[in-house]
C-alpha positions in Angstrom: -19.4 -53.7 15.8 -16.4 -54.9 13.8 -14.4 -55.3 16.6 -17.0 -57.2 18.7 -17.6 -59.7 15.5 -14.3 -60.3 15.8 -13.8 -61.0 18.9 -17.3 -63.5 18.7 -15.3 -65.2 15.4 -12.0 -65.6 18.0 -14.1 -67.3 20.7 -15.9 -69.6 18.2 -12.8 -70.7 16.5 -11.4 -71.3 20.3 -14.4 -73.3 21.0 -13.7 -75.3 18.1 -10.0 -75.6 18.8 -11.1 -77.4 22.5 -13.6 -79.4 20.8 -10.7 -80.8 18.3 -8.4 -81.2 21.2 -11.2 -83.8 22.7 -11.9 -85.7 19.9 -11.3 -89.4 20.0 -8.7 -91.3 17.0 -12.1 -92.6 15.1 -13.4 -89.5 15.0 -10.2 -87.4 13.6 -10.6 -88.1 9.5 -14.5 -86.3 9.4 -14.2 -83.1 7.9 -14.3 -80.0 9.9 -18.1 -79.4 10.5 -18.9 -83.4 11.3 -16.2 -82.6 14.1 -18.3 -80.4 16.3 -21.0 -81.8 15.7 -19.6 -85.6 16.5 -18.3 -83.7 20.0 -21.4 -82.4 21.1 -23.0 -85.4 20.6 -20.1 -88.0 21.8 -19.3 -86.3 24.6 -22.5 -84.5 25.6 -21.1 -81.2 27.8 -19.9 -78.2 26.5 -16.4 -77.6 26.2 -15.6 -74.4 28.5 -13.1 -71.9 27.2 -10.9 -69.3 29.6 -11.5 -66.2 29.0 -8.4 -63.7 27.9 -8.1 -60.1 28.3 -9.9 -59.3 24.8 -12.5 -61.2 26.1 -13.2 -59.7 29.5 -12.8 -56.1 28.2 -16.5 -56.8 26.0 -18.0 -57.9 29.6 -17.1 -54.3 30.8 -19.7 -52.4 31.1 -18.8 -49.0 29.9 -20.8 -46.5 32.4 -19.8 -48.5 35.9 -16.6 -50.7 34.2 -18.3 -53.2 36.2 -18.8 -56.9 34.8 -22.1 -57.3 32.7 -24.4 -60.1 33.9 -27.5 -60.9 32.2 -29.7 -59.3 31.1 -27.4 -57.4 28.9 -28.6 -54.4 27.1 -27.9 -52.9 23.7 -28.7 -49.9 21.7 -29.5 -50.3 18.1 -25.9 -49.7 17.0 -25.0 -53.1 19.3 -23.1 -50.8 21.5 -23.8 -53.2 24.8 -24.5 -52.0 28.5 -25.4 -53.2 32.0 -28.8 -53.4 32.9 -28.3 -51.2 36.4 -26.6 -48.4 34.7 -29.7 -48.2 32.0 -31.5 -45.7 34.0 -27.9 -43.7 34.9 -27.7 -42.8 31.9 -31.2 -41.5 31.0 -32.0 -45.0 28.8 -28.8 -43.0 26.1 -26.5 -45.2 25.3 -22.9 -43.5 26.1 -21.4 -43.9 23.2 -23.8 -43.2 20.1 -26.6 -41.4 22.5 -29.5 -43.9 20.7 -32.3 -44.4 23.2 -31.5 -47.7 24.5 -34.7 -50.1 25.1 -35.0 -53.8 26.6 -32.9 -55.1 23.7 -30.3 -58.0 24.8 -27.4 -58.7 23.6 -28.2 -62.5 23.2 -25.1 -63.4 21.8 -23.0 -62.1 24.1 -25.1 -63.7 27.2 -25.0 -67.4 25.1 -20.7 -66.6 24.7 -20.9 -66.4 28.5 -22.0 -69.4 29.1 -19.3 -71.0 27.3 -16.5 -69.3 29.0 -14.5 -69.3 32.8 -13.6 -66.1 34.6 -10.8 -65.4 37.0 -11.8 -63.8 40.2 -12.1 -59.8 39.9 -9.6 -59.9 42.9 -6.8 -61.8 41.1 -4.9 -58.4 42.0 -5.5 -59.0 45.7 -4.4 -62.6 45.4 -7.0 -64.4 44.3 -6.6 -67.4 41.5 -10.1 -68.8 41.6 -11.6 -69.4 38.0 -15.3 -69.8 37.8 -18.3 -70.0 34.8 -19.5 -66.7 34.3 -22.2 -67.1 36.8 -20.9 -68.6 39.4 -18.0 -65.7 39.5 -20.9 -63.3 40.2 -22.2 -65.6 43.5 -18.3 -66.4 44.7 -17.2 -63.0 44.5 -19.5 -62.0 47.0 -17.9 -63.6 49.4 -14.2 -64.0 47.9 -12.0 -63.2 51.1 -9.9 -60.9 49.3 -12.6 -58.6 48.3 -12.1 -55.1 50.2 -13.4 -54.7 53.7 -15.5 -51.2 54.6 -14.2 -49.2 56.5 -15.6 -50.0 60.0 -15.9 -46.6 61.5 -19.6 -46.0 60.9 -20.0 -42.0 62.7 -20.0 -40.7 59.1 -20.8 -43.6 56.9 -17.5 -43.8 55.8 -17.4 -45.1 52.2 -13.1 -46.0 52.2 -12.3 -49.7 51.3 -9.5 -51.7 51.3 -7.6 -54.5 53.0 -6.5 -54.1 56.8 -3.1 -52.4 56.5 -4.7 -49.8 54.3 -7.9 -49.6 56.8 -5.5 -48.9 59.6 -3.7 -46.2 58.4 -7.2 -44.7 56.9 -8.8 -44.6 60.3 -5.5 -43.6 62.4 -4.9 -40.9 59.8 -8.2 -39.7 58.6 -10.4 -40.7 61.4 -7.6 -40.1 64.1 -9.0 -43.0 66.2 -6.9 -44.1 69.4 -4.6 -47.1 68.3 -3.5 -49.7 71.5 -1.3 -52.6 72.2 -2.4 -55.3 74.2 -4.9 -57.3 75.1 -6.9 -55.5 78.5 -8.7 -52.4 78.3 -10.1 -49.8 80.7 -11.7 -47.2 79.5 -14.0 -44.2 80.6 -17.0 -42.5 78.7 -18.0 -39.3 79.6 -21.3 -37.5 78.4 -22.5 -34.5 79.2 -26.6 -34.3 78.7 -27.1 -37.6 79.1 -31.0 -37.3 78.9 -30.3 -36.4 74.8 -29.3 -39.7 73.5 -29.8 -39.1 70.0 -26.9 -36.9 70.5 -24.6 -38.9 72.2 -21.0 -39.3 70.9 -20.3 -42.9 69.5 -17.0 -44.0 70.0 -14.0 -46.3 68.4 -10.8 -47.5 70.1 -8.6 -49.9 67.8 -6.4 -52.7 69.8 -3.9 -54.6 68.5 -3.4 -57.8 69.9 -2.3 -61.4 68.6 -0.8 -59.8 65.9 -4.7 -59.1 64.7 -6.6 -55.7 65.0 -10.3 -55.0 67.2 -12.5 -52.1 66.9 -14.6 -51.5 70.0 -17.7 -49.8 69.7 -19.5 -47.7 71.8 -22.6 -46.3 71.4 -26.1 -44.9 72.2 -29.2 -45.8 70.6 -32.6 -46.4 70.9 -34.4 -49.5 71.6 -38.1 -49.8 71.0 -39.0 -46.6 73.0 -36.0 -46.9 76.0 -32.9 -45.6 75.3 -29.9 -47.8 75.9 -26.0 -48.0 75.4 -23.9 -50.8 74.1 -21.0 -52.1 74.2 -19.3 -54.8 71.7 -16.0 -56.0 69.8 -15.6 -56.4 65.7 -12.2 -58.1 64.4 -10.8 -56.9 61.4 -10.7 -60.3 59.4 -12.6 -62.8 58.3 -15.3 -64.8 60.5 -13.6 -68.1 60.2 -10.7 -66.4 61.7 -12.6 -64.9 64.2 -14.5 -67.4 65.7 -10.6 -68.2 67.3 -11.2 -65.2 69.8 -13.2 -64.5 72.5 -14.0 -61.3 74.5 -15.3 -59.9 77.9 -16.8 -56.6 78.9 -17.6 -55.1 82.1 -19.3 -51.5 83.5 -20.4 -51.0 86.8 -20.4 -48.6 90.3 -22.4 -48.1 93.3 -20.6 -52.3 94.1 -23.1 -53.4 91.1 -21.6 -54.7 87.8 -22.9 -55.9 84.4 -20.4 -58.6 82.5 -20.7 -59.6 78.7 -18.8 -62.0 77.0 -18.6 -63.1 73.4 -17.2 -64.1 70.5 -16.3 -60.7 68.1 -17.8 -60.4 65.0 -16.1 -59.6 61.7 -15.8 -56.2 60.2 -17.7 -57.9 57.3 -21.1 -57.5 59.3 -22.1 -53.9 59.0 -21.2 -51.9 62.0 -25.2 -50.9 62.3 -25.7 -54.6 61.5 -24.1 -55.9 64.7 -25.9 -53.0 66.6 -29.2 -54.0 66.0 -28.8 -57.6 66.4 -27.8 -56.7 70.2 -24.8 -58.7 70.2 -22.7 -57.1 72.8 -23.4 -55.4 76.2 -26.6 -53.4 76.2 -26.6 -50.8 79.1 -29.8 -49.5 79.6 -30.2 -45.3 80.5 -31.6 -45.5 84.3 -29.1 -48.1 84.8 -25.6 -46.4 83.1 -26.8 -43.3 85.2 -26.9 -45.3 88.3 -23.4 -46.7 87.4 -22.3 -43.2 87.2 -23.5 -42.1 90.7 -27.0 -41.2 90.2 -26.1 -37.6 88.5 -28.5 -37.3 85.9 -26.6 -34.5 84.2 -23.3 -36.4 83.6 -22.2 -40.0 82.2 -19.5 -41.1 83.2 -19.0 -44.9 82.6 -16.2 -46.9 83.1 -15.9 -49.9 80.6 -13.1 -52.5 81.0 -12.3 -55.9 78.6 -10.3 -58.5 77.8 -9.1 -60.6 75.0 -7.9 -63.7 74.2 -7.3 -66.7 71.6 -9.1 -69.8 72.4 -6.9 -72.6 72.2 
């Protein structure tokens, strides 16, 4: 506790310090309390204060090391926690063990308000400062926050930025890594009829100096069973609205074509599935394409990529 007082004395005497900084010449011979007071009033905002690594260490939660948004728990020592890792830890708090109720640590939510945060992904390269609340709401959608890993067979829960994605899913997921731009390739299933059992599939390209995943899969849809097709890019979607695609399957002289625009890694894998963007292949038809043998898939899927100019 007398840690945390000090550090609540350190950001009230900063406050101050701002406040005197503001303070216009007819203002400068009150005395010390009349200051403030003259500021708040005068110029009628709150002076914000950046935050410093003493600061931001008593936002840390101490279960998940996660920021602490309100509401902000504390135990009757004022040991403070999150409000999501409450039930984690059996309503204890971690440090003293005191059964932890809905008591909030209003003094550390009203010091929040006061302050700016840099970006949790300053490491990555981000140098965005925001009010405590708005961090929360941008760092959702910072562009340097990790990507998931995009190979969704085993719910793969690897993060990290592209070059480290790469090597994770050439090295851990030994998925097929090729250069260029065209594709042709050929799926093969055995007991085609099973298609809760069919193998899903993920080919990396390289092109543009950018990286694609394409997807294949099957899945059901409503009661028919059906296989798709479709491209992620392993960027942002601003970035990858500057690409488009093409797919095509066929035999027996009969073709299906799909062309779109690929969707970022950001959207889920499962995500992009359901929303049926890409080229759906229905069961009866994929057999057909494969000569009619109901036994056997075999289905022959070429693409293309380019940049849109």
């Amino acid at each position: 506790m007398a840690s945390r007082g000090g550090a609540c004395k350190e950001m009230f005497m900063a406050h101050v310090t701002v406040s005197d900084y503001d303070l216009s010449t007819e203002t400068m011979d009150l005395e010390w309390n009349a200051k403030a007071k003259k500021v708040t009033f005068a110029l009628g905002v709150k002076p914000r204060v950046l935050s410093t690594k003493g600061v931001l260490d008593l936002f840390q939660c101490p279960v998940c090391s996660c920021s602490m948004y309100p509401p902000i728990l504390q135990c009757p020592n004022g040991h403070t926690l999150c409000s999501k890792c409450k039930s984690r830890v059996n309503n204890r708090c971690p440090s003293c063990h005191h059964e932890i109720n809905n008591i909030r640590c209003l003094a550390l939510e009203k010091i929040a308000q006061s302050l700016d945060f840099p970006c949790s992904y300053q490491s990555q390269g981000c140098h965005e400062i925001f009010p405590y609340q708005d961090r929360l709401r941008h760092e959702h959608q910072c562009k340097f926050r990790p990507y998931n890993c995009p190979y969704a067979g085993s719910e793969c829960s690897v993060t990290g930025d592209i070059s480290t994605l790469m090597l994770h899913l050439t090295n851990d997921h030994k998925v097929d890594l090729h250069v260029g731009c065209t594709f042709n390739h050929r799926y093969v299933k055995s007991k085609p009829l099973e298609v809760q059992n069919a193998t899903w599939m993920l080919t990396v390209f390289s092109c543009f100096d950018k990286h694609f995943c394409l997807h294949f899969e099957a899945f059901q849809l409503g009661t028919e069973p059906v296989y798709i097709a479709f491209l992620q890019f392993m960027g942002e979607e601003d970035e990858a609205k500057d690409f488009s695609y093409s797919l095509e399957v066929g035999g027996n002289r009969r073709k299906l074509i799909w062309q779109g625009v690929p969707r970022s890694i950001r959207d889920s894998h499962r995500r992009v599935r359901d929303s049926h963007d890409g080229l759906l292949i229905p069961r009866n038809l994929a057999l057909f394409f494969s000569g009619g043998d109901q036994h056997e898939l075999k289905l022959r899927v070429m693409g293309r990529i380019w940049k849109e100019t």
